[in-house]
DRENDO-1510 file (C-alpha; in Angstrom, 1 decimal, always signed):
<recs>
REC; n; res; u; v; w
REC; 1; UNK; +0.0; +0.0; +0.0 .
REC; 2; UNK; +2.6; +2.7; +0.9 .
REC; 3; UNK; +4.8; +1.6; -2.4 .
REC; 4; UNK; +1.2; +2.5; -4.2 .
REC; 5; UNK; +0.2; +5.1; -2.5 .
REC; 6; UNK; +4.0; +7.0; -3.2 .
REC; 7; UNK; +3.3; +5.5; -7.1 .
REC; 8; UNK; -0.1; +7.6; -6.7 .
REC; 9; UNK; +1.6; +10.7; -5.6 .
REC; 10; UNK; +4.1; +10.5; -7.5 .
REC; 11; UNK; +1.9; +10.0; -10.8 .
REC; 12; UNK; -0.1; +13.6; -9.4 .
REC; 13; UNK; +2.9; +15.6; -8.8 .
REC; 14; UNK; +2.6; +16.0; -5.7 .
REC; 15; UNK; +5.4; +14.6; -3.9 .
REC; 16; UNK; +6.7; +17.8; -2.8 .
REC; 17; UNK; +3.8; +18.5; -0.7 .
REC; 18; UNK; +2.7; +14.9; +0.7 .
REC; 19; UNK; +4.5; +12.9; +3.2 .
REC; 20; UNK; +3.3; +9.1; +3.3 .
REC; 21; UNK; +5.0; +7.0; +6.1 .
REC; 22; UNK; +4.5; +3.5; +7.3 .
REC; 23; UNK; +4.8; +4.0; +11.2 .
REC; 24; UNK; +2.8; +2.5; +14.5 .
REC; 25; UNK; +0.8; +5.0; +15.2 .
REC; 26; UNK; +1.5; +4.7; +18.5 .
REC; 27; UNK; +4.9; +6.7; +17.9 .
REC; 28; UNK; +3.4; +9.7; +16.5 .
REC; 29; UNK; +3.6; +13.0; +18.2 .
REC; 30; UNK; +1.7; +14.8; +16.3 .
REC; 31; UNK; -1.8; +15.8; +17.4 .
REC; 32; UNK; -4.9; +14.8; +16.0 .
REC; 33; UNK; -8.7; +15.0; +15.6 .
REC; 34; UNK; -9.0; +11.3; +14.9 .
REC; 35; UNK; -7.6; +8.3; +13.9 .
REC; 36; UNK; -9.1; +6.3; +11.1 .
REC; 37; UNK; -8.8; +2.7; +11.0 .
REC; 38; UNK; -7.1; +1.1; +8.2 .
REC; 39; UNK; -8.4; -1.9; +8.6 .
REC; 40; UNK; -12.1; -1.1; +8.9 .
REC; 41; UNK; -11.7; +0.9; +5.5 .
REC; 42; UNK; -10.3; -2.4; +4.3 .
REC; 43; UNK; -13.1; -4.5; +4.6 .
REC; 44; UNK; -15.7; -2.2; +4.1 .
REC; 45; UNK; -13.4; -2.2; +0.3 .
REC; 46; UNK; -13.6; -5.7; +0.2 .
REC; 47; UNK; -17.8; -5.6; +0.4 .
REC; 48; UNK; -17.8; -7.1; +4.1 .
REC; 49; UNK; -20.2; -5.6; +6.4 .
REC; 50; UNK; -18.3; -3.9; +9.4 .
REC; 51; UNK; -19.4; -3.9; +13.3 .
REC; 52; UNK; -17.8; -1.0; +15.0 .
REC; 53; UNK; -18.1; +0.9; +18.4 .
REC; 54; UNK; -18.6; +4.7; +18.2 .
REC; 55; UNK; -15.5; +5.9; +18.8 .
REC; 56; UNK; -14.0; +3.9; +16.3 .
REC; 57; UNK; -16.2; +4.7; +13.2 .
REC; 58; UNK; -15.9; +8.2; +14.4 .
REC; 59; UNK; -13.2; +9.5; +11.7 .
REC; 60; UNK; -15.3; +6.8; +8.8 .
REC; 61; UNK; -17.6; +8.8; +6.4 .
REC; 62; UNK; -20.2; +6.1; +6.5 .
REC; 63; UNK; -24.0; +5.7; +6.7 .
REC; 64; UNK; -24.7; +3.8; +10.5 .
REC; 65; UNK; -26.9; +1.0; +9.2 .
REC; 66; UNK; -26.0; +1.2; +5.4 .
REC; 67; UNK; -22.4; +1.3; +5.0 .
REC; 68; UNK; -21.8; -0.3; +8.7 .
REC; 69; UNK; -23.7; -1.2; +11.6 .
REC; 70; UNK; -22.6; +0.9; +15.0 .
REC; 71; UNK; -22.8; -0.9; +18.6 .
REC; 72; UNK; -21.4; +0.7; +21.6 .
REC; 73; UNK; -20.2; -2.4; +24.3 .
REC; 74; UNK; -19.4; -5.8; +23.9 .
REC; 75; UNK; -22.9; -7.3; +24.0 .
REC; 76; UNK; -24.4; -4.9; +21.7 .
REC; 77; UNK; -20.9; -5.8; +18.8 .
REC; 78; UNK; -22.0; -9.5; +19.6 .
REC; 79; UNK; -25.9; -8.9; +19.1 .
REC; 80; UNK; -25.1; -7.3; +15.8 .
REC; 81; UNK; -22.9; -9.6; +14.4 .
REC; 82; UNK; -25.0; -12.3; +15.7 .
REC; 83; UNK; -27.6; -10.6; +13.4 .
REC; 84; UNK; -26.0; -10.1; +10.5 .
REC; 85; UNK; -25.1; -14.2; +10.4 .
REC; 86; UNK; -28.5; -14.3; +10.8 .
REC; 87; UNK; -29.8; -12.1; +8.3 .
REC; 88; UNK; -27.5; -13.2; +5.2 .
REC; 89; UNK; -29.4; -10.7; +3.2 .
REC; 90; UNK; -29.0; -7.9; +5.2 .
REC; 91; UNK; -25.0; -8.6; +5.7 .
REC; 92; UNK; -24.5; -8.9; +1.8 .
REC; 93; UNK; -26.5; -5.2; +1.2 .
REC; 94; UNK; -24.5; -3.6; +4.4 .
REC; 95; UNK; -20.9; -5.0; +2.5 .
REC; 96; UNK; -22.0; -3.7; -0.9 .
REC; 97; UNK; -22.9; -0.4; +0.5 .
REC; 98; UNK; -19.7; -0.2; +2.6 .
REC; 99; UNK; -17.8; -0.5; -0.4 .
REC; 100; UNK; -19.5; +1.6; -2.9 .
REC; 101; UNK; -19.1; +4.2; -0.2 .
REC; 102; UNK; -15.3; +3.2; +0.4 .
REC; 103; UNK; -15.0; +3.5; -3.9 .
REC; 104; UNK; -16.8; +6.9; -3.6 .
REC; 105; UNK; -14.9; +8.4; +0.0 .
REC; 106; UNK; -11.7; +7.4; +0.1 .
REC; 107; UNK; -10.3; +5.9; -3.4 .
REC; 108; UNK; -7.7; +8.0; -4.8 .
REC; 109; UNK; -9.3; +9.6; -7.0 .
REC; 110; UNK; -11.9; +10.9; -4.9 .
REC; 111; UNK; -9.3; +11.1; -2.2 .
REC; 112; UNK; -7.0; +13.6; -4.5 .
REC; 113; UNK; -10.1; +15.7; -6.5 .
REC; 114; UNK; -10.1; +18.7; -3.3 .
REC; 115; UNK; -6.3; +18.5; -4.1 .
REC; 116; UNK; -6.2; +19.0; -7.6 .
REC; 117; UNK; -8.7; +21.7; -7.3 .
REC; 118; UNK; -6.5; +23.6; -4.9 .
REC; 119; UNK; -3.7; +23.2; -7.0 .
REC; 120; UNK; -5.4; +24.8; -10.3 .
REC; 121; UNK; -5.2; +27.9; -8.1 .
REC; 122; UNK; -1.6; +28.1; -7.8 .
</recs>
């Protein structure tokens, strides 16, 4: 991912104004609004349907209940994955939606469009 993602910026000519690094984030010093999860991003791209607390879908741009379902505790993650094995249906439309918004949100060329508008200006 970081070998595509420096291909990506790279390819846009931006290089000299991005700074990708593959780091726990655990070391960073910066400060920060949020956090997003790689990983939930991930399988919302591969069409899984996601269970997440709160606080972690926080920094997603996601639908609750279309892209991914929300639960807050350990009973309620169980209860809603318990229902979406349940409801085979309902997990296959949640996944779809998760990655068409994934495709729309957060590829790279959605991802770089704000970019490339702001450098047309300069």
């Amino acid at each position: 991912q970081l070998a595509y993602g420096h291909e990506q910026v790279a390819t846009q000519g931006v290089a000299d104004r991005v700074d990708l690094r593959l780091q726990d984030y655990r070391e960073e010093q910066g400060r920060y609004d949020r956090i997003v999860s790689i990983e939930m991003l991930e399988a919302m791209a591969m069409g899984r349907p996601v269970v997440a607390s709160r606080q972690a879908y926080e920094g997603i741009d996601a639908e609750p209940g279309r892209d991914l379902i929300v639960a807050d505790g350990s009973q309620a993650e169980a209860d809603a994955v318990i229902a979406l094995l349940s409801d085979p249906d309902r997990a296959e439309a949640i996944g779809a939606a998760a990655r068409a918004r994934v495709e729309a949100r957060y590829a790279w060329d959605a991802r770089l469009a704000p970019l490339d508008a702001m450098l047309e200006h300069i």
